[in-house]
C-alpha positions, 0 to 999 in steps of 0.5 A: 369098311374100305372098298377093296378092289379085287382086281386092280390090274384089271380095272386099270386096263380097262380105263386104259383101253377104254376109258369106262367099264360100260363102254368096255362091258359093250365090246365084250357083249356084257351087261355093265350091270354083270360087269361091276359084279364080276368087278366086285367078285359077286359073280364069276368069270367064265373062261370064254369070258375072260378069253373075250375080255384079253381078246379086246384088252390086248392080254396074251392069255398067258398073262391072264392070272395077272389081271384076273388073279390067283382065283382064276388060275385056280379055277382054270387049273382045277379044270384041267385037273377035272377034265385031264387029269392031275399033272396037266 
């Protein structure tokens, strides 16, 4: 079975920046280990994770939804619809 990667926006970023996913798993104050299972959609990314993530990649958060795609701008905006109510 092919490996498929979730989030190609993402990783390429990552080797942009930083050329390893260790070496940024480091600057965000992540285990590589949890990294490559976010990486791999094993585990999710929480909000301030992510927001740590843009901060040191150099993502507006406003552009977030394109390197962590569709599953977490549903998660965040089912959040919002959670805390604030519909139509936020």
């Amino acid at each position: 079975m092919e490996k498929r990667d979730i989030y190609p926006e993402l990783c390429g970023k990552i080797r942009e920046k930083f050329r390893t996913q260790g070496a940024f798993a480091r600057a965000i104050g992540m285990n590589p280990s949890t990294l490559s299972a976010k990486l791999a959609g094993k585990s999710q990314w929480s909000f301030e994770e992510v927001a740590d993530a843009c901060y040191v990649l150099e993502i507006p958060m406003e552009e977030a939804p394109l390197y962590f795609n569709h599953i977490f701008l549903h998660r965040v905006l089912q959040g919002c619809n959670e805390r604030f109510g519909e139509g936020v």
